[in-house]
C-alpha positions in Angstrom: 104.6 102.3 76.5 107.2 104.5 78.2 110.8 104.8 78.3 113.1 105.2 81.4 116.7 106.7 80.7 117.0 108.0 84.2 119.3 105.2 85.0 122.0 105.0 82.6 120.1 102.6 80.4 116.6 102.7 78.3 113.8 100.4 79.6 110.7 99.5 78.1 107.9 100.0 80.1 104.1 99.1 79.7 101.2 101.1 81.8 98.6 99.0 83.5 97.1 101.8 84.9 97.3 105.1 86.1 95.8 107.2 89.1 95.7 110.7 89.7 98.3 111.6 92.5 95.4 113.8 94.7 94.1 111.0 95.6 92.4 111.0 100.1 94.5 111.0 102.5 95.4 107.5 103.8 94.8 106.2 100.5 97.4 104.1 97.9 95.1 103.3 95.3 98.4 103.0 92.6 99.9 101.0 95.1 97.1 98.9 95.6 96.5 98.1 92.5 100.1 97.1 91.8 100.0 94.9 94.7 97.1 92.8 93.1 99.0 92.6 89.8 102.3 91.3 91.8 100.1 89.2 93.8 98.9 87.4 90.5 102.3 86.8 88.9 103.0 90.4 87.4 106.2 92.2 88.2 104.2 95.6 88.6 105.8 98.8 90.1 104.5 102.6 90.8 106.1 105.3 89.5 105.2 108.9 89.6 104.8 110.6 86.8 105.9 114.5 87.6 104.7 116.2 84.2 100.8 114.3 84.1 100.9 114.5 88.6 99.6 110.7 87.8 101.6 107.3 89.5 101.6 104.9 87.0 101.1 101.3 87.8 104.1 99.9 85.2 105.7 96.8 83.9 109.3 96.7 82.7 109.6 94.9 79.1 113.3 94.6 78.4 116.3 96.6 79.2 118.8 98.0 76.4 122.5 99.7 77.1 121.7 104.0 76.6 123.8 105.0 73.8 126.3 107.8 74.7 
């Protein structure tokens, strides 16, 4: 589980999966994956993940107001 304040707001986030972001050339495993989830029913997403160099194959749980 992650959380996402980057947009004025804290969401909830659960990893599927994660893929290292050196992956060939040509090549989307992340995105991949995440199509397969979305194809199934599952509201998947990539994000990248600056501080591990990993995309993350995510879905968001619930979104909250950020307290200021």
């Amino acid at each position: 589980m992650e959380l996402d304040v980057t947009r004025g707001y804290t969401m909830r986030r659960t990893v599927l999966e994660k893929f290292p972001a050196g992956g060939p050339r040509g090549s989307w495993p992340a995105e991949e994956f995440a199509r397969a989830r979305r194809d199934e029913g599952t509201p998947a997403e990539v994000v990248m993940d600056l501080a591990s160099d990993f995309f993350l194959v995510v879905v968001p749980q619930q979104a909250t107001e950020a307290a200021t």
